[in-house]
Steps between C-alpha positions, in 0.01 A plus 500: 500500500442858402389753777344798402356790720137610481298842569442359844754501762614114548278351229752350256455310156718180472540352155612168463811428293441128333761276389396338201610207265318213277333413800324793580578784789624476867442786714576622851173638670652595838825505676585695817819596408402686195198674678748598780822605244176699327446706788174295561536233784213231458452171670134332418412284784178427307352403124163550381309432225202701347304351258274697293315306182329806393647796300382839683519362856629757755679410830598811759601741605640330778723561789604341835548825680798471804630317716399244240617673186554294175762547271375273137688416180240439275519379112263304289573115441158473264362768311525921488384731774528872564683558835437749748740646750348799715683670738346500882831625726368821623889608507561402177574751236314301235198440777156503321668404192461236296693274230416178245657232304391298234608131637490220255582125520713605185697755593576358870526828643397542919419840707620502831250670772649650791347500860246770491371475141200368395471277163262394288429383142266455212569163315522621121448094353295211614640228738781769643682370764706724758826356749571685794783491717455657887668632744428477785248216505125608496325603779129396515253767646764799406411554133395823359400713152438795344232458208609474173303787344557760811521841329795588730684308314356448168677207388508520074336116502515407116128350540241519763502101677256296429522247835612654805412390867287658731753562691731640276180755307417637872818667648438816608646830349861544673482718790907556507 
């Protein structure tokens, strides 16, 4: 795996190194001793999926603010999205800030979220399908978001979605 840093504090691409041969590829997607040796200790004590069939769909910005902070390693298995990583840490240097991804089933590459940053994406193809890996396990009742078109933030979206929630078109304006 390949670890490379971000313009966000703690938001890190990792690139998958396959091993390949007549029968096709074999790939690591996770261990903790790399993330640790990396400088970026990550246990997932949960997996996710998020399946999305069309192509424009837009999930976040969401958050699980503390004590029930979420740290994600997130990478497409199906499909292409546009990632979002946007900084909420109020003592962050990078706070307000915001950073993306293209993720692909092809290219096999992952973001990893730190507590305190809010994620999001915009599926780029049809039937796009999106693993997550957790730490610590979710917390039901605790979630949080920023909308995804707040002007104090103004996130460079490459298209405007066309299905979003409810939930996820009526966050307020940040207040921070």
């Amino acid at each position: 795996m390949r670890f490379a840093e971000t313009a966000i504090v703690g938001v890190v691409t990792v690139d998958i190194e396959p091993h390949e041969d007549e029968r096709g590829a074999f790939a690591r997607l996770h261990c903790p001793e790399a993330f640790a040796a990396a400088g970026h200790p990550f246990v997932p004590v949960q997996t996710s999926l998020s399946r999305n069939p069309h192509s424009g769909t837009l999930r976040g910005m969401h958050y699980q603010p503390a004590p029930h902070g979420e740290a994600k390693l997130v990478r497409a298995v199906r499909g292409r999205m546009f990632d979002v990583a946007l900084d909420l840490r109020p003592g962050s240097p990078t706070y307000r800030r915001w950073t993306s991804a293209e993720l692909s089933a092809d290219s096999g590459r992952a973001l990893l979220i730190p507590e305190g940053v809010a994620h999001g994406f915009l599926t780029l193809e049809p039937d796009t399908d999106v693993l997550y890996q957790i730490t610590p396990a979710f917390q039901p009742g605790h979630e949080a978001g920023v909308r995804w078109d707040d002007p104090a933030f103004a996130i460079a979206w490459p298209a405007a979605p066309r299905i979003i929630s409810g939930r996820d078109a009526g966050y307020p304006d940040h207040q921070g």
